[in-house]
VOLOLUM-567108 format. One record per residue (C-alpha): y, x, z; residue in three letters; residue number from 1. Coordinates in nm, 3 decimals, decimal comma. Example, Ala and Ser with C-alpha at 12.3 -4.5 7.8 and 13.67 -1.06 7.14 Angstrom:
<rec <-0,450 1,230 0,780> ALA 1>
<rec <-0,106 1,367 0,714> SER 2>
REM end
This chain:
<rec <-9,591 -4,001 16,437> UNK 1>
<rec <-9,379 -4,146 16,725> UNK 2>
<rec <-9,614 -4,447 16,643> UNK 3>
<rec <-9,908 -4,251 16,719> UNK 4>
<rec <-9,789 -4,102 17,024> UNK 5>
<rec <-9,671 -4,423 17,166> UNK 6>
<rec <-10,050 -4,547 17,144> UNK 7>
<rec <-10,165 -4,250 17,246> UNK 8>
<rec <-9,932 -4,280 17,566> UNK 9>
<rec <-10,092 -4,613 17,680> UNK 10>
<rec <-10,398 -4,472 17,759> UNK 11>
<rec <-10,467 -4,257 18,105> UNK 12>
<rec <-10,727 -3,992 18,029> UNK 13>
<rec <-10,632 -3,787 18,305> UNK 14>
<rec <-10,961 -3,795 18,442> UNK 15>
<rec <-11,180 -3,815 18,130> UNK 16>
<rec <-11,369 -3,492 17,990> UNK 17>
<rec <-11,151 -3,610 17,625> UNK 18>
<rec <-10,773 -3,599 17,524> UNK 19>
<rec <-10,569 -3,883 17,452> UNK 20>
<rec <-10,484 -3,945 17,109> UNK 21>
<rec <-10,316 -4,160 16,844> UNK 22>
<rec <-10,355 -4,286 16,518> UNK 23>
<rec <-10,182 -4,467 16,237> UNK 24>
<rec <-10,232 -4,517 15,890> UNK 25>
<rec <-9,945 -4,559 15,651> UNK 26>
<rec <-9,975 -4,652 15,227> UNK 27>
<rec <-9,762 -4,528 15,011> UNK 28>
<rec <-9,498 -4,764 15,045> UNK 29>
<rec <-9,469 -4,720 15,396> UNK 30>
<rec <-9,653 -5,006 15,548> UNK 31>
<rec <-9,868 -4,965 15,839> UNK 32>
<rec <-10,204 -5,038 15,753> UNK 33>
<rec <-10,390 -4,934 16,092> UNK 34>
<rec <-10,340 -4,802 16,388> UNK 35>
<rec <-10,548 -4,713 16,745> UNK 36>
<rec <-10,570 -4,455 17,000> UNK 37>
<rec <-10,891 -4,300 17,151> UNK 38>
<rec <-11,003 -4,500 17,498> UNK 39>
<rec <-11,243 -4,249 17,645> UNK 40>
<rec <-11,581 -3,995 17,653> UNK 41>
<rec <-11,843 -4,227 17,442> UNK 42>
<rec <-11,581 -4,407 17,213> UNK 43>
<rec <-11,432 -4,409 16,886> UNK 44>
<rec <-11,209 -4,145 16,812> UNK 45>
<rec <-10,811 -4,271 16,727> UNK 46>
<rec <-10,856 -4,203 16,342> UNK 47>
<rec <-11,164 -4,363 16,294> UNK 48>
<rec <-11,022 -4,710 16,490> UNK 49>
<rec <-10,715 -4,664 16,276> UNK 50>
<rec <-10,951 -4,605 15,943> UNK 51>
<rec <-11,136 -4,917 16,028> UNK 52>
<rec <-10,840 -5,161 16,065> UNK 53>
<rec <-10,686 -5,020 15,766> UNK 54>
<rec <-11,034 -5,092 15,542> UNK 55>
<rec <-11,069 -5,000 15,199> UNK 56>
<rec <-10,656 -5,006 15,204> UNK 57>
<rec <-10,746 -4,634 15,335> UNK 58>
<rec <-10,765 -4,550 15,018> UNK 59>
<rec <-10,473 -4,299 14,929> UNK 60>
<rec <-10,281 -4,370 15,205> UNK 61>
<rec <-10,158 -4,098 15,504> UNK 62>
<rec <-10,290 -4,073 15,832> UNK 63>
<rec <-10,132 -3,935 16,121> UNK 64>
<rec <-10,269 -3,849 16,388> UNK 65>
<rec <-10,129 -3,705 16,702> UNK 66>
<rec <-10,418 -3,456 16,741> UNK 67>
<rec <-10,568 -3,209 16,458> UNK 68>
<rec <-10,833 -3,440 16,329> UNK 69>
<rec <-11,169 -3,323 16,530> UNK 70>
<rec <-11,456 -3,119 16,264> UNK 71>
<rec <-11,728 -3,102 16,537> UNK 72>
<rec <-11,974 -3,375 16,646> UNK 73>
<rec <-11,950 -3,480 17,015> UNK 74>
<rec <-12,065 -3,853 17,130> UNK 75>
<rec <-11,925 -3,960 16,804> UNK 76>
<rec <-11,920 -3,803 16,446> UNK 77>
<rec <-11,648 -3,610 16,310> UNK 78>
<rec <-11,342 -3,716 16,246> UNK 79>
<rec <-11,295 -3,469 15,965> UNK 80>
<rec <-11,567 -3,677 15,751> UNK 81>
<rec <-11,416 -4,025 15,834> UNK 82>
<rec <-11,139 -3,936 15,672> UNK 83>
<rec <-11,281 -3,786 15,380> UNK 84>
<rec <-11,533 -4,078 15,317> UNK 85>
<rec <-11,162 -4,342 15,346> UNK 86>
<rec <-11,039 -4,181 15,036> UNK 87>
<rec <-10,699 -4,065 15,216> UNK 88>
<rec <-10,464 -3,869 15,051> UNK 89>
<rec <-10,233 -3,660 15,310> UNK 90>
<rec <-10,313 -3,628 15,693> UNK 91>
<rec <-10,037 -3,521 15,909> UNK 92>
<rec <-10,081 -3,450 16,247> UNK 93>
<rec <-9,922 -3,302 16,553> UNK 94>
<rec <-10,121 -3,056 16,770> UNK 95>
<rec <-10,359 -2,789 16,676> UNK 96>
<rec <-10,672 -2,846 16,823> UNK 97>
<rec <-10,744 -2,603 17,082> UNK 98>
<rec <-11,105 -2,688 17,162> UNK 99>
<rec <-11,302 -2,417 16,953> UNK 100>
<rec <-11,584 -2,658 16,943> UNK 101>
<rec <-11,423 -2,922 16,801> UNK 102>
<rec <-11,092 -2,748 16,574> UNK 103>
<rec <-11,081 -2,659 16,170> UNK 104>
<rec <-11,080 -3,003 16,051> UNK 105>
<rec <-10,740 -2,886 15,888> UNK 106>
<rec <-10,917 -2,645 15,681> UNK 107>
<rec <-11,243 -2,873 15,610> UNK 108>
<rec <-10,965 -3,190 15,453> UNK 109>
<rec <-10,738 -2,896 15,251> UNK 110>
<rec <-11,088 -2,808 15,142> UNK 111>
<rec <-11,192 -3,203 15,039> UNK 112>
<rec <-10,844 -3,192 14,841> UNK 113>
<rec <-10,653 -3,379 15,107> UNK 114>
<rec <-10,314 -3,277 15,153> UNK 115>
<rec <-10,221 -3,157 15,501> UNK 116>
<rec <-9,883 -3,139 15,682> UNK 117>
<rec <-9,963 -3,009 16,064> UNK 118>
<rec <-9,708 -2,915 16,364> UNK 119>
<rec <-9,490 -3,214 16,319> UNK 120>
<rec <-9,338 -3,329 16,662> UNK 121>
<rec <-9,624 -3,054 16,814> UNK 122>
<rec <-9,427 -3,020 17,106> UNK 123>
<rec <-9,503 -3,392 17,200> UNK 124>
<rec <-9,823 -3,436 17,069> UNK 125>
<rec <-9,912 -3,118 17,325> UNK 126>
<rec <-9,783 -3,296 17,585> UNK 127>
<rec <-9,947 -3,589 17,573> UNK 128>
<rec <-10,257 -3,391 17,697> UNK 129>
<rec <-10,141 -3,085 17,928> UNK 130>
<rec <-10,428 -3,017 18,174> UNK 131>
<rec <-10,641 -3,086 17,911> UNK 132>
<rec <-10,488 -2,836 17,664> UNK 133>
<rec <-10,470 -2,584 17,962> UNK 134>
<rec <-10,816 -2,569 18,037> UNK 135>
<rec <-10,921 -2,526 17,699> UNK 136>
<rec <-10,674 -2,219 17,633> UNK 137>
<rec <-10,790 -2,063 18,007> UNK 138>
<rec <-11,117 -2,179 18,070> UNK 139>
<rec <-11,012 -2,327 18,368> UNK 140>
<rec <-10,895 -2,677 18,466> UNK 141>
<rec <-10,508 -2,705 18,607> UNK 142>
<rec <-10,501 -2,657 18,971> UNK 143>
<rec <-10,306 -2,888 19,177> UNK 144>
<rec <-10,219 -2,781 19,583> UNK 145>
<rec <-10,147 -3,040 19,848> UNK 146>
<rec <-10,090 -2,945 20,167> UNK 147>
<rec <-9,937 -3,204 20,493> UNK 148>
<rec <-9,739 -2,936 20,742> UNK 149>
<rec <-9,511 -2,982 20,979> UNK 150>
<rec <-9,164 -2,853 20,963> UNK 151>
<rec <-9,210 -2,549 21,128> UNK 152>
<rec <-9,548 -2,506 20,874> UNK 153>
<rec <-9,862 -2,570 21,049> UNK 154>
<rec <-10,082 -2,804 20,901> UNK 155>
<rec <-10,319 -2,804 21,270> UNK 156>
<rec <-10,234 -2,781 21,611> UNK 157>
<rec <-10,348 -2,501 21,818> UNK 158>
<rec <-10,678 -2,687 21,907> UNK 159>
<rec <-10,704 -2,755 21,533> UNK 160>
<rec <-10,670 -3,123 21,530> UNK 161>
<rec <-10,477 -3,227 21,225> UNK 162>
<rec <-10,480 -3,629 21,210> UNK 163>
<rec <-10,196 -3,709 21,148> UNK 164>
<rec <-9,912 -3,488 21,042> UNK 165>
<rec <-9,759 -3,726 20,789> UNK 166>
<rec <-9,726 -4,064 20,800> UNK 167>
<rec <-9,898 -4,383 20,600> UNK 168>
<rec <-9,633 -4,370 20,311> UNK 169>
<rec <-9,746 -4,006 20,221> UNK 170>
<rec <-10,130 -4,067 20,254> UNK 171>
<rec <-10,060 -4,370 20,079> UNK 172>
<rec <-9,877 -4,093 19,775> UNK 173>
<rec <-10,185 -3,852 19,800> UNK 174>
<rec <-10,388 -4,150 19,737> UNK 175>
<rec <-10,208 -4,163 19,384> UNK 176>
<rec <-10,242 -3,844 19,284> UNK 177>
<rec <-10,605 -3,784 19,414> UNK 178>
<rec <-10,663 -4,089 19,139> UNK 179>
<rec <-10,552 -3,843 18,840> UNK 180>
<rec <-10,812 -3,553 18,903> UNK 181>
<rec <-11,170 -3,499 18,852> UNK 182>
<rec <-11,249 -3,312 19,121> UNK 183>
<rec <-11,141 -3,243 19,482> UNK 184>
<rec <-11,229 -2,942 19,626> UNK 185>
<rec <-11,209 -2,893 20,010> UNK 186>
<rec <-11,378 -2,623 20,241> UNK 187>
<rec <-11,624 -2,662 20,510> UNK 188>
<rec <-11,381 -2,610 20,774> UNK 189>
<rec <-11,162 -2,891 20,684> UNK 190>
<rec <-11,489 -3,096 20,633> UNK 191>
<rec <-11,597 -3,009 20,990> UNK 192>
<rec <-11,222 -3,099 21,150> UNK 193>
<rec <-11,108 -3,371 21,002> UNK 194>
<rec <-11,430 -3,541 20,860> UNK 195>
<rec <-11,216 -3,690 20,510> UNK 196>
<rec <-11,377 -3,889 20,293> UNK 197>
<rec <-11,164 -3,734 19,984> UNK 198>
<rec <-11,236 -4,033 19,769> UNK 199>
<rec <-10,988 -4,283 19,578> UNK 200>
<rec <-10,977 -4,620 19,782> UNK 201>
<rec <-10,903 -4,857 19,510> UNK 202>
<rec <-11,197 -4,708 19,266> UNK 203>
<rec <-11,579 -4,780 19,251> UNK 204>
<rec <-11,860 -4,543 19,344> UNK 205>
<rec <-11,928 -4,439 19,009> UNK 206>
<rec <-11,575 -4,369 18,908> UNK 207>
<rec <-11,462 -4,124 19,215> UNK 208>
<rec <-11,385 -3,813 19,136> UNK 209>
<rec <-11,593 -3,525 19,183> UNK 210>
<rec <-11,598 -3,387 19,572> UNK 211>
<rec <-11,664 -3,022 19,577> UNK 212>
<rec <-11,741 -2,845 19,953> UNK 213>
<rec <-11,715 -2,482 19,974> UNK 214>
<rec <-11,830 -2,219 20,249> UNK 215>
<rec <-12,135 -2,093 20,427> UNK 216>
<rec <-12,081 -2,338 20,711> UNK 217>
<rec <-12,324 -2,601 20,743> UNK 218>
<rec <-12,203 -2,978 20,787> UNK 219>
<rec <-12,315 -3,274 20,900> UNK 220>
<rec <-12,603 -3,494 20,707> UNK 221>
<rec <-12,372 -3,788 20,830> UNK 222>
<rec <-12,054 -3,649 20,707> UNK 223>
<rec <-11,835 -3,870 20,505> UNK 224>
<rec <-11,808 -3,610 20,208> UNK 225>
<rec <-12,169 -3,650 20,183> UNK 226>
<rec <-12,189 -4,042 20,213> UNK 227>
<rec <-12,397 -4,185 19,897> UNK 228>
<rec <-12,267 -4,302 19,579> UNK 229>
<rec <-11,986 -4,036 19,501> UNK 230>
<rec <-12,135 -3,715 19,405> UNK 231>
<rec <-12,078 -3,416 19,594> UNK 232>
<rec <-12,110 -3,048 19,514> UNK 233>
<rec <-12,153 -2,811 19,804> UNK 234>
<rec <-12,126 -2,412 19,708> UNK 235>
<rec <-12,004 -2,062 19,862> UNK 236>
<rec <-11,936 -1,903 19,572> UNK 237>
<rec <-11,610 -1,751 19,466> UNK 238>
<rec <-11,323 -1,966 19,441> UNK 239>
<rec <-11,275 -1,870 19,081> UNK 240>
<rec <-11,604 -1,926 18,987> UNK 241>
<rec <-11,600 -2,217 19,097> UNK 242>
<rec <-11,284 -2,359 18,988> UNK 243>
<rec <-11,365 -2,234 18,628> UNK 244>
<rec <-11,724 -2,405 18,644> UNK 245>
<rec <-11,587 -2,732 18,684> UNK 246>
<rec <-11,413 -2,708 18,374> UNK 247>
<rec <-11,670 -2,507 18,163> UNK 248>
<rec <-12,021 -2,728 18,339> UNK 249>
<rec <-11,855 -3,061 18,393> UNK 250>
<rec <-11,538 -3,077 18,142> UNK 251>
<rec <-11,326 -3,128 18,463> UNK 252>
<rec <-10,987 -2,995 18,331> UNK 253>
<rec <-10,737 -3,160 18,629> UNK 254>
<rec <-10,901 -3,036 18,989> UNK 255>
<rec <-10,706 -3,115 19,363> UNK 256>
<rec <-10,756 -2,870 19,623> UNK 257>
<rec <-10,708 -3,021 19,980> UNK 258>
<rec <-10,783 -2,740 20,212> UNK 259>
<rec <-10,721 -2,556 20,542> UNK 260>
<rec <-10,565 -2,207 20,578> UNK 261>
<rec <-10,880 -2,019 20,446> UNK 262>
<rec <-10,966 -2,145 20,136> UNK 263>
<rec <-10,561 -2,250 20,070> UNK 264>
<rec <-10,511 -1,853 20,095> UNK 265>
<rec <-10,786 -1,757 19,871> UNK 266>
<rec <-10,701 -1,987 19,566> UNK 267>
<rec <-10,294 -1,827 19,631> UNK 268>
<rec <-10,418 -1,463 19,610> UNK 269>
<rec <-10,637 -1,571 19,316> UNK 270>
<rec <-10,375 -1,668 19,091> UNK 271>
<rec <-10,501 -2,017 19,070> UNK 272>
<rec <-10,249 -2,264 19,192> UNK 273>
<rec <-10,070 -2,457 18,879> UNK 274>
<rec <-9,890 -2,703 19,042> UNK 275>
<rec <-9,784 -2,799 19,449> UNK 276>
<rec <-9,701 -3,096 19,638> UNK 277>
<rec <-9,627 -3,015 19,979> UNK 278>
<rec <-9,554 -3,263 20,212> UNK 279>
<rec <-9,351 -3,183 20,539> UNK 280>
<rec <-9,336 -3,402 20,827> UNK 281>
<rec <-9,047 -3,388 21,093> UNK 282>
<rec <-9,255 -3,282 21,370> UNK 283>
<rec <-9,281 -2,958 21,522> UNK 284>
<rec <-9,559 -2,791 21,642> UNK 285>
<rec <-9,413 -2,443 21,788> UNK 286>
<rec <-9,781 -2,307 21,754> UNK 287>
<rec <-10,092 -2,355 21,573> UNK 288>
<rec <-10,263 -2,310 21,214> UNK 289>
<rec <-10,029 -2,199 20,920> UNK 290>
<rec <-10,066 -2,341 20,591> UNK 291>
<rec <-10,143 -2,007 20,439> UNK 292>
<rec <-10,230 -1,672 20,582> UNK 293>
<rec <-10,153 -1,328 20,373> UNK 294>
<rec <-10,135 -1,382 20,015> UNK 295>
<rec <-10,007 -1,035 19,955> UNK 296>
<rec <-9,636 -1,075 19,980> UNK 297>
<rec <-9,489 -0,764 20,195> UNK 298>
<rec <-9,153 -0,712 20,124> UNK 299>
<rec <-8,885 -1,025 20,053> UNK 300>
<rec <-8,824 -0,901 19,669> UNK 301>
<rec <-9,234 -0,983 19,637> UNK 302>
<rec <-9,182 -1,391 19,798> UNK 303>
<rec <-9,266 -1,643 19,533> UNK 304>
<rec <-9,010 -1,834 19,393> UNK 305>
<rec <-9,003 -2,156 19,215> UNK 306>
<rec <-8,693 -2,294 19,015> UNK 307>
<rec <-8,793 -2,606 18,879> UNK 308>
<rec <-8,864 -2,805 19,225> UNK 309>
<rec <-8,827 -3,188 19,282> UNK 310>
<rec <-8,750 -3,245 19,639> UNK 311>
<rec <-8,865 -3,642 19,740> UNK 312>
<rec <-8,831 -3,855 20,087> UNK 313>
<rec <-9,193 -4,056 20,166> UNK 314>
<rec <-9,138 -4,250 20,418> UNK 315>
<rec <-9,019 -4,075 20,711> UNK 316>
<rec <-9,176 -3,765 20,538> UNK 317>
<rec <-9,051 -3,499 20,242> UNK 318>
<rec <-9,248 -3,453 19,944> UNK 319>
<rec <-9,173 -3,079 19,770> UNK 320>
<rec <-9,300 -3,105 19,414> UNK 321>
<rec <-9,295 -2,804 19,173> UNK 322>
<rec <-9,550 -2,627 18,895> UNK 323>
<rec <-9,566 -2,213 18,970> UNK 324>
<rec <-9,605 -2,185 18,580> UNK 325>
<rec <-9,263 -2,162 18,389> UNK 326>
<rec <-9,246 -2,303 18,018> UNK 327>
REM end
């Protein structure tokens, strides 16, 4: 299994609508007969690459796989009927599935006669997939917040220009992290200020993620959000509802929400920020926008509090890193 996982672990599927998984099949003696991990939406699936190396050495051998084998069809058959047509004789594998549309190939191989062993090393087979795995057990995609501020917590100046707060070395950093998400989601008000392109430099046109513009505001025809090539979705509905279509319409389970004060407010009092990266620069602005308005916190017993907080330098910059969801 640590095999498997190791495969599995060489492949970023961060932004792609499938998990990452692993494969290996063993004989009896213990030999490795084949092995693979699943590259992507379209392709093979990690037990059927691992099926075909292995060949008609399949035969009553053990596959494991770090992923419950899949029972649905998708782009690709089942996996469920691979490994019933190989001749194996015991499939172990790691993680449950928890895609509904895709799970009980377990029950499907116990039913072909094939001896199945399942929750070994689950706890790292889960993680090699953990947006992925959230969004199918919320109906939602994981949420990540940025937000550039200076130190005294205004991310605009009283006139509401914003360019630039932090310096190259942080834009540089959200550039990273904008290139493991699916979607961006911004609001018109940002859109109108700063004009942002919210794309990934270093990828192609057809490979950007997903920019989603929300509010009633119109916005330029010449804006850069709106520039061809990248796809853009523009919508005023409610945050939630929008944040859970991009998971349930476009299998977008990793989203990054660059916003102002409005829309940054709304997705806090929703309940739908997973994870934070806030950068602070060390400027101060005395006056201006705040990064959030009221998200219902009255009294200092009802501030939120997060323990498990990684606190970076970026440059001249600080990057303060922490997930609002404890284990």
């Amino acid at each position: 299994m640590a095999q498997a996982i190791a495969l599995a672990e060489q492949v970023d599927l961060s932004r792609d609508k499938n998990p990452r998984v692993g494969a290996v099949v063993v004989s009896a003696t213990g030999e490795v007969l084949g092995s693979g991990a699943h590259l992507g939406s379209g392709t093979d699936h990690a037990e059927v690459v691992a099926l075909a190396q292995a060949g008609e050495f399949a035969r009553g051998a053990t596959v494991y796989s770090t992923l419950e084998p899949c029972a649905g069809t998708g782009k690709r058959p089942p996996c469920v009927q691979a490994l019933i047509d190989a001749g194996v004789a015991r499939v172990v594998f790691g993680q449950c599935d928890p895609n509904v549309e895709m799970s009980g190939g377990a029950k499907l191989l116990a039913d072909a006669g094939i001896e199945i062993i399942s929750e070994v090393t689950s706890d790292e087979c889960t993680a090699l997939n953990p947006s992925w795995t959230f969004a199918n057990e919320q109906g939602r995609p994981w949420v990540i917040w940025k937000t550039a501020t200076t130190l005294d917590g205004f991310v605009a100046a009283v006139d509401g220009t914003s360019k630039w707060i932090t310096g190259d070395e942080s834009r540089e950093f959200v550039q990273r992290i904008r290139s493991t998400v699916g979607a961006i989601v911004t609001g018109t008000g940002t859109v109108l200020a700063d004009d942002p392109h919210l794309t990934v430099r270093a990828f192609p046109a057809d490979q950007q993620p997903l920019r989603v513009v929300m509010g009633n505001r119109s916005i330029p025809d010449d804006a850069n959000v709106l520039k061809a090539g990248v796809q853009t979705l523009q919508t005023s509905d409610d945050i939630g509802e929008v944040i859970s279509q991009l998971w349930q319409e476009h299998s977008i389970h990793r989203v990054l929400v660059e916003a102002g004060s409005g829309l940054s407010t709304s997705l806090w009092r929703a309940g739908l920020v997973d994870e934070v990266y806030w950068f602070q620069a060390p400027v101060i602005a005395g006056d201006g926008i705040k990064a959030l308005a009221d998200i219902g916190v009255q009294t200092m017993g009802e501030v939120l509090r997060f323990s498990q907080t990684d606190v970076n330098r970026v440059g001249l910059d600080v990057v303060v890193h922490f997930t609002t969801r404890q284990d």
